[in-house]
N, C-alpha and C positions, 0 to 999 in steps of 0.2 A: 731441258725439255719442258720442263715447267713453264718457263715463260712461251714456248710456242703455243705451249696449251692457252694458256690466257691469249694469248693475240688470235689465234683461233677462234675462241669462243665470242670474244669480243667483237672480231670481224664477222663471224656469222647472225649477229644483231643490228650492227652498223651500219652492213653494207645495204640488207633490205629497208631499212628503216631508210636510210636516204634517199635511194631508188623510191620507195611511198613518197618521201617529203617533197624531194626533187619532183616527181612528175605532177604531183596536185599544184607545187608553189607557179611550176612553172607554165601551167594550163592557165592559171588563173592569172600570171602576170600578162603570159601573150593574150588573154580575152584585153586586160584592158590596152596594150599597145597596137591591136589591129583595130580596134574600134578608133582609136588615137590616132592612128595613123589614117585612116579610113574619112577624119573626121578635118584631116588638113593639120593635126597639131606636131609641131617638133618633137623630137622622142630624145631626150639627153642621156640618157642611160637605161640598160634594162640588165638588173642584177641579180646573180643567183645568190644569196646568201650575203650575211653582213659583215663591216670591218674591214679590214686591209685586203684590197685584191691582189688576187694571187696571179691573174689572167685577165687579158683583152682584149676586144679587136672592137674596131670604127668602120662601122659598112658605111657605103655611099652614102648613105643621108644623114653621114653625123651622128648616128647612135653609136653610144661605147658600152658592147656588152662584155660585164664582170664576169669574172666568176671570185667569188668573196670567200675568207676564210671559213667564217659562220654559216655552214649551212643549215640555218635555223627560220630561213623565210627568205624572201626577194623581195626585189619594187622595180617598176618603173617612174622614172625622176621626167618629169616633162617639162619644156623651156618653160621657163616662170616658176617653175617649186621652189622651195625653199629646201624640202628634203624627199626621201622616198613618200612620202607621207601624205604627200599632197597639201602640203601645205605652203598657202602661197607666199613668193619671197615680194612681199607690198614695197618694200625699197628698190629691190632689183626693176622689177615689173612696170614704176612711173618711168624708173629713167631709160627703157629701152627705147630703141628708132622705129618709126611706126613698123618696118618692114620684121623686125624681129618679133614686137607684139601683138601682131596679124599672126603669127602662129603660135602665140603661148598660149599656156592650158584655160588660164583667166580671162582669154580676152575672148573665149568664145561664149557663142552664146548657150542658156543655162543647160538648154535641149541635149546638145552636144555634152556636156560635161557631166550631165547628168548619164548618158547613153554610156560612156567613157566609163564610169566607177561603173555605172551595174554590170557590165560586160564582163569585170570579172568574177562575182559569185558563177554567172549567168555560166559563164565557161565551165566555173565545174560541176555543175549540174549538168551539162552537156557531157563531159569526161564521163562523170559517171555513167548516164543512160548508155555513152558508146560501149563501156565497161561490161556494163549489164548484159546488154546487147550480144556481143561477142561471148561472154560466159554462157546465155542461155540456144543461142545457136549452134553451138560446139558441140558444149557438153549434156544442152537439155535440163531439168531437175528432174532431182529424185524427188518424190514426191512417198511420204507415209500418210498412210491412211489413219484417217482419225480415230482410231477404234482404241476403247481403255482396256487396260493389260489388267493394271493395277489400282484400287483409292486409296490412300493414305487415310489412317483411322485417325478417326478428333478433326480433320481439315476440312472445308467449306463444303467437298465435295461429296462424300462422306454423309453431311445432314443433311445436301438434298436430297442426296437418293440415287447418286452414281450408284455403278455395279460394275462387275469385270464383264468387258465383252461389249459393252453398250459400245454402238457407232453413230460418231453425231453428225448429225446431217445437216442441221444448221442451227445458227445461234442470232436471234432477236429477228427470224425470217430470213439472215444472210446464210444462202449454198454455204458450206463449208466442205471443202475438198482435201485437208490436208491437216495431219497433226498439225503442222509448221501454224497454218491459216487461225487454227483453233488458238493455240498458244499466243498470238498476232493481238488478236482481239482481246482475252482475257491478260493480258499484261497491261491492256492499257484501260483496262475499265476495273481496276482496283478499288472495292468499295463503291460497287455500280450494279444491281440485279440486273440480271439475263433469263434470259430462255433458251434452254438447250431444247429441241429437238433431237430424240435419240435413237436409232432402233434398237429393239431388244427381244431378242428370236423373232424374227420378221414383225412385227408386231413396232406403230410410233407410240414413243412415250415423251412427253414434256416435263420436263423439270428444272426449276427456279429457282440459281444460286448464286451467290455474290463473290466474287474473286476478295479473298482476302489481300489488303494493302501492306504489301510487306518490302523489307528489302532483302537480297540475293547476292551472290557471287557471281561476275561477270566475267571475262575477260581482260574488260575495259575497266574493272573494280567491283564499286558496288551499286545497284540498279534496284530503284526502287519501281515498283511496279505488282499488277495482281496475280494471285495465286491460286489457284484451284485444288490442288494437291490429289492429281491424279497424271498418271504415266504411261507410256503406250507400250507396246512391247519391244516392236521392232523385228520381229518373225520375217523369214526370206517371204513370204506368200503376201505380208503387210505393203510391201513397197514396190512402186513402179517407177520407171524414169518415162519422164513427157519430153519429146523433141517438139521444137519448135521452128516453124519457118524461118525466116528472116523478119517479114513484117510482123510475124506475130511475139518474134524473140525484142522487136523494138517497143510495142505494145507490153507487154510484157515488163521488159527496163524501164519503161516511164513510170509502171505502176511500183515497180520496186523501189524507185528514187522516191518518189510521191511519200509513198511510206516511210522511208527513212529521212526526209524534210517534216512530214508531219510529227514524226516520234521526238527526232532531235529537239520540235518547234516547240513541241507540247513541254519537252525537260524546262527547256530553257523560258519558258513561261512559269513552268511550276518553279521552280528555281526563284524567279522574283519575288512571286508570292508565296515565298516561305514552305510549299507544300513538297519541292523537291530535295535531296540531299545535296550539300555540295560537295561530298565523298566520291560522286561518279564522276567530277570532273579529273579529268588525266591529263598531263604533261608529257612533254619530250621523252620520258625517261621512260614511260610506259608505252607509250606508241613502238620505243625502240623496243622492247621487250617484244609486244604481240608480235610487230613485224617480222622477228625475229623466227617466235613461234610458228606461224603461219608460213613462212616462207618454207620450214621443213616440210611442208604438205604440198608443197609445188607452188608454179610459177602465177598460175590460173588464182587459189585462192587468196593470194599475195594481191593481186590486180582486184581480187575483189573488198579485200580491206582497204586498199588504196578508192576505190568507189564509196566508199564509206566513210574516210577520210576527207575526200573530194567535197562531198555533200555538207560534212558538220561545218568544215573551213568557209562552204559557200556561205552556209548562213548562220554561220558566227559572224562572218563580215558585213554581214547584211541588217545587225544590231542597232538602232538609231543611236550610236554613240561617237562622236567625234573621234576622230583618227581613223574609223573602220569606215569601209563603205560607206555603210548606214548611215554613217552620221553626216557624212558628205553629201548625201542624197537628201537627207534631211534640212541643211543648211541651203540646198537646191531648191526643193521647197516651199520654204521659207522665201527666197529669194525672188521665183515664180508670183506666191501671192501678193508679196509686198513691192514686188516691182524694182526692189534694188539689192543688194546685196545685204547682208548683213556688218556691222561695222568690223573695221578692221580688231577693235578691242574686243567683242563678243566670239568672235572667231577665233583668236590667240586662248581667251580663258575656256571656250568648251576645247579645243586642242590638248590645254592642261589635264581638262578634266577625265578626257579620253587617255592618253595617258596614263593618269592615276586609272582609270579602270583596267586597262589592258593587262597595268603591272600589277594588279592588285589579284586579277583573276591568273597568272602566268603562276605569284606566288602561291596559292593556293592550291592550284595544279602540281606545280613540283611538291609540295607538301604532302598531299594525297599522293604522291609518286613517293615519298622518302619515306612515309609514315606504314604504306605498304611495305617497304623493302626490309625498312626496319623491323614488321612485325614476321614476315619470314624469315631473317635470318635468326631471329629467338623463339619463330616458330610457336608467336600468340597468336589469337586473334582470328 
């Protein structure tokens, strides 16, 4: 009975985490084979996962899609690559017959190949807003009212001059409509003064305080970001749900994606410049975890991790770093201003270098995935 326990538990992490993995890898592989296809170039393969395939099939046009053991990412291989990777095979490529090299990925022009890589951040950032979309026209948000319950004594909030009961109306002149919106703003202005606007028994009060820069317990790990140290209640009479149109639930998802590209953009900027942690970055092993969790809350909030997933994957690949999109587009370019390509040599050593970056941030992530698992099961930290 034991072991069904474990296979059990195991499958109830697995199976959502793939279902996430699977439908973002796979949004974002068909963005770039319809644009590819779209664009006149041969499609060689289009793969769900890495390693030995397990499955295949050859549609009419000579495309053989996998399905691979590793379901740890996918690619599409187009006539001329060398691998999933886009990178190009320079020996295959001189000696094909013009008829073949009229449709490889190198011989088009930069426009086209450039169209080609964006297309698939592009896709999931479209996944997601569709995501968005269908969650807010459904089911609407619940929506809490920004009013403080509680301050937390000695915290930021505390020495401006919070009070229980204050309702903020808005913050540096922006409406605020919504605990969620308040908390929004001050996560990301850590070590940033503000103006609350507040009421307080019908009566506006203003008061000027700075989110302490701290780090927190996430989900996703640990999240550094600002703090105000104040709490809301959450009383039945606190909370409303908003339905939403159709155009206005699409409106809506644009602004939610927007957000979640601008937060990811801001990490992963602070991140270079030393000012982020790289403890929030998370690996495989925690994605399966949340997915896991989340999936027990139903099917809906599961699609909305996977929209979140959809987004970071967009623009991780959109990093100017060789092997990623980014650095493909960059290399494009390059290409653009100088009129030719890049040489065959400078193209192989940023490929390395991309590479060593991908492996470098993969290791780290699983690190921060072991070094958490570790610290639960001894129950530090």
């Amino acid at each position: 009975m034991a072991i069904f326990h474990w296979l059990w538990t195991v499958g109830s992490y697995l199976v959502p985490f793939l279902f996430v993995l699977s439908l973002v890898v796979f949004v974002h592989e068909f963005g770039h084979f319809l644009i590819g296809r779209l664009c006149g170039i041969k499609v060689d393969a289009f793969s769900m996962g890495f390693g030995p395939e397990l499955a295949h099939y050859v549609d009419r046009s000579g495309t053989r899609w996998r399905l691979a053991a590793i379901p740890l990412g996918g690619y599409v291989r187009f006539h001329g690559d060398a691998n999933g990777a886009s990178q190009p095979d320079f020996d295959a490529t001189s000696k094909m017959p013009e008829t073949e090299r009229a449709v490889s990925f190198f011989a088009q022009k930069v426009w086209k190949r450039a169209a080609v890589v964006a297309a698939g951040p592009i896709a999931n950032f479209i996944l997601a807003i569709v995501i968005f979309t269908a969650l807010f026209y459904v089911d609407g948000r619940s929506v809490l009212t920004p009013r403080i319950e509680s301050v937390v004594a000695g915290g930021r909030a505390a020495a401006a001059g919070f009070q229980k009961g204050d309702l903020v109306v808005s913050i540096d002149g922006q409406p605020i409509d919504s605990f969620a919106e308040m908390q929004r703003i001050v996560s990301a202005s850590g070590d940033t003064p503000l103006r609350f606007m507040v009421q307080r028994d019908g009566k506006p009060v203003a008061i000027d305080a700075t989110p302490e820069r701290k780090d927190t317990r996430t989900p996703f790990g640990v999240s550094r970001g600002g703090v105000l140290g104040v709490a809301a209640g959450g009383a039945p009479e606190d909370w409303r749900t908003v339905s939403y149109s159709l155009p206005k639930a699409l409106v809506e998802a644009t602004g939610e994606t927007w957000y979640v590209i601008e937060r990811t953009g801001s990490y992963l900027g602070g991140l270079v410049i030393g000012r982020e942690s790289p403890e929030q970055l998370s690996g495989p092993i925690r994605i399966a975890e949340v997915s896991g969790e989340v999936a027990k809350a139903g099917i809906w909030p599961l699609f909305n991790l996977a929209a979140i997933l959809s987004i970071s994957i967009g623009l991780l690949n959109l990093l100017p770093v060789p092997l990623l999109d980014g650095g493909h587009l960059l290399y494009y370019a390059c290409e653009a201003a100088r009129g030719r390509a890049l040489t065959q040599r400078a193209q192989e050593f940023g490929f390395r270098i991309g590479l060593a970056f991908v492996a470098a941030l993969m290791l780290v992530a699983t690190y921060n995935d072991l070094v958490r698992i570790t610290r639960q099961w001894l129950n530090i930290g």
